[in-house]
C-alpha angles and dihedrals in degrees: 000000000000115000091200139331105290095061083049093053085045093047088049095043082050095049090045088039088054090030089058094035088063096045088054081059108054082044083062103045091042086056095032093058089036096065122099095183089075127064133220098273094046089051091046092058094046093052096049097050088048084059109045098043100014094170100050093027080058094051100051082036082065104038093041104044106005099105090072105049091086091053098045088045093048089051098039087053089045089049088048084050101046085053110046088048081053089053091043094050091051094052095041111055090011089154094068099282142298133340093253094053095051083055094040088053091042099045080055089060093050089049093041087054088238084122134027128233089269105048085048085056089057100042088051095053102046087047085051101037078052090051089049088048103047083049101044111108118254116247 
């Protein structure tokens, strides 16, 4: 198939050249479909002319609109990441919060004179028999 080393070299540099090219492309598409800036017309033309002269629809893709793709990939990671804390919050104290801060609120109520002494007891100790509960191993 290769007649010495150097059509080898030259098979391999095609292979990363259209390797690389592809993935540019991805890299467009990706932004390209990411951008809200940009309607569906405006997104149909750009993908069509992707598709009909890549090489040169890439080019103009870059020159015209590449300064932003930093900027829509960076908000569109800080979006994935706002929602994936909010996810993590709700699973995670989905009865209301910790332990403490059940006793802290309800210690305010006690000094606010909302509760008595008693009512605060028992507070206290529901919000601590739950805590023993959600920590005991499971048999």
């Amino acid at each position: 198939m290769f007649d010495d080393n150097g059509s080898f070299l030259l098979a391999m540099f095609e292979f990363f050249i259209f390797f690389a090219w592809f993935m540019c492309l991805f890299w467009v598409f990706g932004d390209l479909f990411r951008s809200k800036d940009l309607g569906g017309v405006a997104k149909t033309f750009w993908t069509l002319f992707l598709i009909f002269l890549p090489i040169l629809g890439m080019l103009v893709y870059l020159i015209a609109r590449g300064g932003g793709m930093t900027e829509r990939a960076l908000a569109a990671q800080a979006e994935a990441v706002r929602r994936q804390d909010a996810y993590i919050r709700s699973v995670a104290a989905p009865g209301g919060g910790s332990v403490t801060d059940e006793i802290a609120s309800a210690k305010e109520l006690l000094d606010s004179g909302a509760i008595s002494a008693t009512e605060f007891e028992s507070l206290k100790a529901s919000a601590l028999a739950k805590a023993k509960n959600t920590t005991a191993p499971v048999a």
